[in-house]
Backbone bond lengths (Angstrom), bond angles and torsions (degrees), N, CA, C in turn:
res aa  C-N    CA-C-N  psi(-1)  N-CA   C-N-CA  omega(-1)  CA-C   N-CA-C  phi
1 X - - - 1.445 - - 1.518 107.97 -
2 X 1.340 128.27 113.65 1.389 145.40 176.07 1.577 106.82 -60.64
3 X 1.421 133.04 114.76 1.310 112.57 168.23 1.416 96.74 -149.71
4 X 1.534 114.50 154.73 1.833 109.21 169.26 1.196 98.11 -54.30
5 X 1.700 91.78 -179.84 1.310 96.66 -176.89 1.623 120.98 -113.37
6 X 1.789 101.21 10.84 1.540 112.25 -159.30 1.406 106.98 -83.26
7 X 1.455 101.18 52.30 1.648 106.72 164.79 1.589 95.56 -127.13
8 X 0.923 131.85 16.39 2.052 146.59 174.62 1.292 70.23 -115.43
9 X 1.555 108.42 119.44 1.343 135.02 127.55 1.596 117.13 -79.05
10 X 1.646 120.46 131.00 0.977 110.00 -170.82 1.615 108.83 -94.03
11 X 1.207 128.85 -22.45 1.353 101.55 166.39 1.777 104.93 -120.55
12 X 0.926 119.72 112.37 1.533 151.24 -166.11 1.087 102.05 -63.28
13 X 1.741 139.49 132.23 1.379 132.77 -179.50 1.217 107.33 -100.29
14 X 1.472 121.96 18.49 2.008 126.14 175.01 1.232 94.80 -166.15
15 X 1.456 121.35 146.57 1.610 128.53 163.61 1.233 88.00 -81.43
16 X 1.551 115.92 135.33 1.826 148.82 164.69 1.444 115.08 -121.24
17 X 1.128 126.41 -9.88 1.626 127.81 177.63 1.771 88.55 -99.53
18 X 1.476 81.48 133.02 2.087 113.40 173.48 1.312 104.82 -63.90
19 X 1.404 125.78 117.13 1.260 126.73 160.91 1.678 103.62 120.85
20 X 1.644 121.93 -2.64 1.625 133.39 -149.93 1.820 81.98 -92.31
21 X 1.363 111.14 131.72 1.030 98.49 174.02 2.093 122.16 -80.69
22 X 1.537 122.62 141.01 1.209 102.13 162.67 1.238 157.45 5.25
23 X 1.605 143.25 118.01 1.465 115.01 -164.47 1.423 89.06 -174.33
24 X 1.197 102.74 155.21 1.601 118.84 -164.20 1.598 99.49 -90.94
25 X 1.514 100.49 147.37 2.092 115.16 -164.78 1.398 90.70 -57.29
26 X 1.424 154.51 45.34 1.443 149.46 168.23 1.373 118.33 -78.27
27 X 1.632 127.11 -14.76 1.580 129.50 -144.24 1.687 96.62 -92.19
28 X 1.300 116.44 -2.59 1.418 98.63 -173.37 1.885 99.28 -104.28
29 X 1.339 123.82 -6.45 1.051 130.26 141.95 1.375 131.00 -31.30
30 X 1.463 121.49 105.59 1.705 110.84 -166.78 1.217 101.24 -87.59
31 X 1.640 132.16 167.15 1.165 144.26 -135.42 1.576 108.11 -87.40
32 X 1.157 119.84 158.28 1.965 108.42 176.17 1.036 87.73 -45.95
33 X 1.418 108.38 164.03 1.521 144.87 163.13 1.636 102.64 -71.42
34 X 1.121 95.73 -47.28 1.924 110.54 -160.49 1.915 106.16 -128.27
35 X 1.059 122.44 110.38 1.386 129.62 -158.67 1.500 102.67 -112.09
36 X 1.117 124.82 115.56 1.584 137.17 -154.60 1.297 98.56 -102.75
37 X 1.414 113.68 -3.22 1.998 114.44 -174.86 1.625 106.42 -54.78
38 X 1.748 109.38 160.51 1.553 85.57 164.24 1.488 132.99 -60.41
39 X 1.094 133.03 165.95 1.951 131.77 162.79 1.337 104.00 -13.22
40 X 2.003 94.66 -78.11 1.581 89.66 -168.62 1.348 126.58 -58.62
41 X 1.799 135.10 -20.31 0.931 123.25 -171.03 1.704 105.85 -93.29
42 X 1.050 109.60 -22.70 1.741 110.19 164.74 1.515 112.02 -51.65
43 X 1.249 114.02 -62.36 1.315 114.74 166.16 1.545 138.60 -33.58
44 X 1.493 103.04 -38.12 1.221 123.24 177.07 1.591 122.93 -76.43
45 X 1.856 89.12 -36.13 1.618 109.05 178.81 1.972 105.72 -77.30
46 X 0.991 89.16 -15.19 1.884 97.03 -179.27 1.784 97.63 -84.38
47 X 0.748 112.50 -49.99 1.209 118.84 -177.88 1.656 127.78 -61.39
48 X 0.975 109.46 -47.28 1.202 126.22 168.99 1.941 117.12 -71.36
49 X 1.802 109.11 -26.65 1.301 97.77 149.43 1.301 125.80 -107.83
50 X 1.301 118.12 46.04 1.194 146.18 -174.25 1.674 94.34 -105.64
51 X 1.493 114.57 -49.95 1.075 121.61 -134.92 1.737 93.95 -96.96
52 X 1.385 98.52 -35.68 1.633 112.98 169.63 1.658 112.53 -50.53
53 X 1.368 114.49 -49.27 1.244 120.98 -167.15 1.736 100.78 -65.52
54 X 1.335 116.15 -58.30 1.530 115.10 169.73 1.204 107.11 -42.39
55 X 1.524 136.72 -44.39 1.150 103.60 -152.24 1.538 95.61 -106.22
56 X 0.838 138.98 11.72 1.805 143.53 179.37 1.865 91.61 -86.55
57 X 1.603 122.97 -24.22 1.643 115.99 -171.19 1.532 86.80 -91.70
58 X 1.470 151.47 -30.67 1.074 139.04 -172.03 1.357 133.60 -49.21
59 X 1.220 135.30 122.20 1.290 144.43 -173.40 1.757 116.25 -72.55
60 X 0.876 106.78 -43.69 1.785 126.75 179.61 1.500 126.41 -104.03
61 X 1.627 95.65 90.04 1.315 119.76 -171.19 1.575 109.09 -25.83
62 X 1.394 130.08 -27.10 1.268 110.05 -161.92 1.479 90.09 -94.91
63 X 1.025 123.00 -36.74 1.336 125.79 178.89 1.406 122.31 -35.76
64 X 1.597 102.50 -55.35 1.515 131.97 -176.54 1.779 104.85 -58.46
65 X 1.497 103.52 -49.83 1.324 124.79 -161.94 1.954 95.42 -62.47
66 X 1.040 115.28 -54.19 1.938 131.37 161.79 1.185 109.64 -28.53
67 X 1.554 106.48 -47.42 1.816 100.52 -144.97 1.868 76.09 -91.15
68 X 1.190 100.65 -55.06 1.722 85.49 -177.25 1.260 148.96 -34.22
69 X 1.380 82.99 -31.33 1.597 94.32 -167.63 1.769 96.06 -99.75
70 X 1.579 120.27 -13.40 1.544 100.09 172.42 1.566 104.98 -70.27
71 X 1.539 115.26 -25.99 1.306 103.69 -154.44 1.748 99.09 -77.71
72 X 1.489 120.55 -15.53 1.136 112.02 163.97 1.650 134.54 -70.49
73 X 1.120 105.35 -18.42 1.424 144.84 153.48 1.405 111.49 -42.36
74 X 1.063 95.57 -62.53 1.564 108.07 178.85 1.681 103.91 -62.03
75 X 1.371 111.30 -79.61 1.527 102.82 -164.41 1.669 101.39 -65.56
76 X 1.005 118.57 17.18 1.500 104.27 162.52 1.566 116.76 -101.70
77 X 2.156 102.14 -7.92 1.316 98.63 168.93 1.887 118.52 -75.25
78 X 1.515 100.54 -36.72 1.239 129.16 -179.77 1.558 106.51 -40.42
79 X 1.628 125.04 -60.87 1.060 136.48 160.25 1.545 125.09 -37.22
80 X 1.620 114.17 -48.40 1.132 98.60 137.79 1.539 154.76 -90.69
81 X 0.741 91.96 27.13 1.852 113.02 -179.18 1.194 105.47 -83.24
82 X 1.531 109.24 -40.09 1.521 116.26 -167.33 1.543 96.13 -110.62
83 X 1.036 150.31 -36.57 1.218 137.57 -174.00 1.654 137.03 -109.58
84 X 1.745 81.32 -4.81 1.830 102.31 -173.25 1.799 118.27 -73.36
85 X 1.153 135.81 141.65 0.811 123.68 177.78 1.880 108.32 -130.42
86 X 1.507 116.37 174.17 1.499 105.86 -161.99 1.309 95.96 -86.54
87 X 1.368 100.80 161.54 1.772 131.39 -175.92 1.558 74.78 -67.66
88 X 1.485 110.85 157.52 1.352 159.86 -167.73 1.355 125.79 -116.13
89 X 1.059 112.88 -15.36 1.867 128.77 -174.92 1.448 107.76 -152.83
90 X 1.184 106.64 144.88 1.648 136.64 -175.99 1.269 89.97 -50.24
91 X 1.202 125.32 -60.46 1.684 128.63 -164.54 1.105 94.32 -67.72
92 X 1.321 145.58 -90.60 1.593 136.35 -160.64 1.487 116.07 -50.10
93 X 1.393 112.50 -13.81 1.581 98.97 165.68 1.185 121.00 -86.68
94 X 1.087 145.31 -0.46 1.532 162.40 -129.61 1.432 109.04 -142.94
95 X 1.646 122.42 -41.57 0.893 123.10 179.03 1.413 121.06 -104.09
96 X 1.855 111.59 135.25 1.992 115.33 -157.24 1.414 112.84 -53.31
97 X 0.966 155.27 103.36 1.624 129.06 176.63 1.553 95.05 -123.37
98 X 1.712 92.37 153.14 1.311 116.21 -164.16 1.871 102.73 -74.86
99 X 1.190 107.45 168.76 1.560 94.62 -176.08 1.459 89.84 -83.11
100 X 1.397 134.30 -29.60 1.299 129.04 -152.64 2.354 108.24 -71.37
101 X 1.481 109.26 -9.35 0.810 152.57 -173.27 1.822 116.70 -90.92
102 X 1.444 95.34 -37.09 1.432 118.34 -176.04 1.557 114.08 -83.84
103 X 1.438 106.34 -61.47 1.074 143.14 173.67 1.386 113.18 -13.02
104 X 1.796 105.06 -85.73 1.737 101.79 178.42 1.546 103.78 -65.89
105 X 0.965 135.39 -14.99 1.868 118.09 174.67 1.260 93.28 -64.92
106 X 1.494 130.12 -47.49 1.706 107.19 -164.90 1.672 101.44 -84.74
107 X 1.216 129.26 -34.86 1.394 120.47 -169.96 1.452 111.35 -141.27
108 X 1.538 115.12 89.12 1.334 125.07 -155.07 1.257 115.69 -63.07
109 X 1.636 113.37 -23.38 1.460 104.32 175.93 1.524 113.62 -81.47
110 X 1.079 129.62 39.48 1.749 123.05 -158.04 2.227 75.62 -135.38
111 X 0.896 95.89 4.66 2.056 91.06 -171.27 1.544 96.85 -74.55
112 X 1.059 127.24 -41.65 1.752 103.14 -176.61 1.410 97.92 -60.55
113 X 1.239 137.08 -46.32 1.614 146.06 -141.15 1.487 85.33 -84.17
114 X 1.309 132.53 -18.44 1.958 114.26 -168.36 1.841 70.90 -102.03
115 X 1.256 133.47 -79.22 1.438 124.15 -148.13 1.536 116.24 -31.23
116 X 1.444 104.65 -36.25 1.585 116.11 173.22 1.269 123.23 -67.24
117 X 0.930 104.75 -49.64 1.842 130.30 171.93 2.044 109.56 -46.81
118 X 1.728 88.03 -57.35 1.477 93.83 172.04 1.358 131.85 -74.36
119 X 1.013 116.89 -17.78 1.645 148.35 163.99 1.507 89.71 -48.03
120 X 1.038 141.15 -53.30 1.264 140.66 -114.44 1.696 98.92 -130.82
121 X 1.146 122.21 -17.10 1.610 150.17 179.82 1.261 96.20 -39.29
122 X 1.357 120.64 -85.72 1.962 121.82 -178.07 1.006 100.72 -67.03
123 X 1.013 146.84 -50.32 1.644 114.99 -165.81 1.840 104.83 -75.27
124 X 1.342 114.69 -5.41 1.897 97.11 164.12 1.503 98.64 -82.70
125 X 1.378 119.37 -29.55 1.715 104.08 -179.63 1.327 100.92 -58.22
126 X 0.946 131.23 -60.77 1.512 132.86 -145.59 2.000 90.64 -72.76
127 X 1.061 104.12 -56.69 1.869 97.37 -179.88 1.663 110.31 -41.86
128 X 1.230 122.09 -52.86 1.288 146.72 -177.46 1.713 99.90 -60.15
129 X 1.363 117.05 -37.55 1.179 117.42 178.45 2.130 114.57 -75.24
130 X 1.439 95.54 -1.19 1.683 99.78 -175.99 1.682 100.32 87.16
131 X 0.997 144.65 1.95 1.542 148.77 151.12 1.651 110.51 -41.33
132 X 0.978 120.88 105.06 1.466 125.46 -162.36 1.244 106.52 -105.82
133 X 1.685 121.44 -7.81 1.349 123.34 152.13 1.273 129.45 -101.72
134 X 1.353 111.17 13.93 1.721 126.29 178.26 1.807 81.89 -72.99
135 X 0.905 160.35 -65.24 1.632 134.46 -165.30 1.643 97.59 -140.83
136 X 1.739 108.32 151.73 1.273 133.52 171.70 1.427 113.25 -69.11
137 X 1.440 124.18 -176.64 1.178 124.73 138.92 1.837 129.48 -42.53
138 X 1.628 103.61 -46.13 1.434 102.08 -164.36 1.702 98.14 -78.75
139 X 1.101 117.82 -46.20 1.440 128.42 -168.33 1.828 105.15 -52.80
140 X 1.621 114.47 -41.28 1.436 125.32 -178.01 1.649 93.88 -61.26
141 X 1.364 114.90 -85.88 1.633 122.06 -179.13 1.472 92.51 -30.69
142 X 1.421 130.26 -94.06 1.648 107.70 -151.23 1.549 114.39 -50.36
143 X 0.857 148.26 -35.05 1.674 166.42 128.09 1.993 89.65 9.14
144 X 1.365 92.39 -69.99 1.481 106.45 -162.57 1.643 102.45 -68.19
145 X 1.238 123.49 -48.11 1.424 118.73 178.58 1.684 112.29 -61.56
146 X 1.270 105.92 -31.60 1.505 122.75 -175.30 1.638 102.33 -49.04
147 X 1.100 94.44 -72.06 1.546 113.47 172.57 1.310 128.64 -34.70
148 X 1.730 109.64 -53.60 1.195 117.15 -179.25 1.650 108.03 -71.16
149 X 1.239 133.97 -26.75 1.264 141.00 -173.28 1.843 91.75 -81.55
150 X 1.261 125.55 -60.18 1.060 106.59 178.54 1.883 123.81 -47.92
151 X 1.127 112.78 -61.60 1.875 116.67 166.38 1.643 90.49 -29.45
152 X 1.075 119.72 -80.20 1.403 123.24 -142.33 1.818 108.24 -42.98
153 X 1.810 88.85 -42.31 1.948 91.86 -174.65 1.336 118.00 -82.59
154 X 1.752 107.46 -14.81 1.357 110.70 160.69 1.495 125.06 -68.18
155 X 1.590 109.53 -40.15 1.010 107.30 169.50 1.695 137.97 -59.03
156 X 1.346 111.24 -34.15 1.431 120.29 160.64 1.382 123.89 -78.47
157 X 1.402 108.05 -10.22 1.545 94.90 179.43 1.736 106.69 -94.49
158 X 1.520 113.89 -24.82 1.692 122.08 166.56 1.445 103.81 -63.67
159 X 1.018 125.98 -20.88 1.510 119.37 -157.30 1.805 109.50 -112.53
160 X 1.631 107.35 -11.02 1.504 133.55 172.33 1.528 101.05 -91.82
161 X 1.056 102.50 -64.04 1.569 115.15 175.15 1.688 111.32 -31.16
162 X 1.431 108.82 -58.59 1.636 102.02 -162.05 1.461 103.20 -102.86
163 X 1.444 120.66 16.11 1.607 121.76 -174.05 1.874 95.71 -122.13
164 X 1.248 132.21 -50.52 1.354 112.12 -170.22 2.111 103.96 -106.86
165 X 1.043 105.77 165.78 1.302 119.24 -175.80 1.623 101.19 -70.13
166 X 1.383 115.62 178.17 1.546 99.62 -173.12 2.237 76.75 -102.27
167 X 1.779 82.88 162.89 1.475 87.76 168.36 1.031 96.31 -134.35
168 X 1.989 107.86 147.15 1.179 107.07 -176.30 1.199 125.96 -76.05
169 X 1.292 136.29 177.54 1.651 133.73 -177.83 1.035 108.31 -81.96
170 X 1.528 126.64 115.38 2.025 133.01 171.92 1.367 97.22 -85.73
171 X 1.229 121.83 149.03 1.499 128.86 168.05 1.313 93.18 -80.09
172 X 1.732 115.30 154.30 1.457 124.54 -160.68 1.278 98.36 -82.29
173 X 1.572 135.43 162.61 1.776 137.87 172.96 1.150 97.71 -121.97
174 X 1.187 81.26 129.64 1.995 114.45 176.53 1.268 118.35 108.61
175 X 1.234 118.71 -40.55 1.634 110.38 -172.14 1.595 92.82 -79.49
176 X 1.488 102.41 164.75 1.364 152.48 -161.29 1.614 113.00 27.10
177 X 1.324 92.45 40.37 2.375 113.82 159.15 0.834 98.03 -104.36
178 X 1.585 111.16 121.95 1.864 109.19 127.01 1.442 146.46 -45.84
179 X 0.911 123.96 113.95 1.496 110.38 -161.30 1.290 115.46 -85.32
């Protein structure tokens, strides 16, 4: 069944796909104006909602399900662009690893977002391979919202990251006193 696709909202104001990890009501927030990431990871972050927009017009779930998940790909390169640093041992430089793999070692809270991401690894080969049953309709859309929620928290946290100072953590006042 041929249909647009402007029922995929691309940045989603709640994760609704099973398995999406947690995330604060921010997604209906449109993107900085002005993105302070480095070059390369701006680039990457352009790209990757570049990649969203193609694949939110796609007709053929597996298709859709591909483009999505590179563009998550992408801002998971972006992430490391800006935050990655080099392997440390002969052996880890030598050996291929996926960024999705990379990822929570450099920024541990981004680990539900690679397990999902990696989850999702063969069945973009196989979509990418012209497999038109490597993903459905529902599996492409949550795929696609997945994605877009990921860009979005990457995008504010590169763009928080290189604009405010870090502050340290205060323990909260008031809770757990009797008054």
């Amino acid at each position: 069944m041929a249909r647009g696709r402007s029922d995929v909202r691309l940045v989603p104001t709640s994760p609704t796909a099973p398995g999406v990890p947690a995330a604060p009501g921010v997604w209906d927030v449109p993107p900085p104006a002005r993105a302070t990431a480095p070059p390369a990871a701006a680039e990457l972050l352009a790209q990757a909602r570049q990649a969203l927009v193609e694949a939110a017009a796609l007709d053929a779930p597996h298709e859709r399900f591909a483009t999505a998940h590179l563009a998550a790909l992408r801002t998971a390169a972006a992430v490391l662009a800006a935050r990655g640093r080099p392997e440390t041992t002969a052996r880890r430089r030598h050996r291929i690893r996926s960024a999705w793999e990379i990822l929570p070692e450099v920024v541990p809270e981004l680990a539900e977002w690679s397990a999902l991401f990696a989850a999702g690894a063969a069945r973009r080969a196989r979509a990418e391979a012209g497999i038109a049953s490597a993903a459905g309709e529902r599996e492409a859309d949550e795929l696609l919202r997945a994605a877009a929620m990921f860009l979005r928290l990457v995008e504010r946290g590169l763009v928080l990251q290189t604009r405010l100072p870090a502050v340290p953590a205060q323990p909260a006042r008031g809770h757990g006193r009797v008054g």
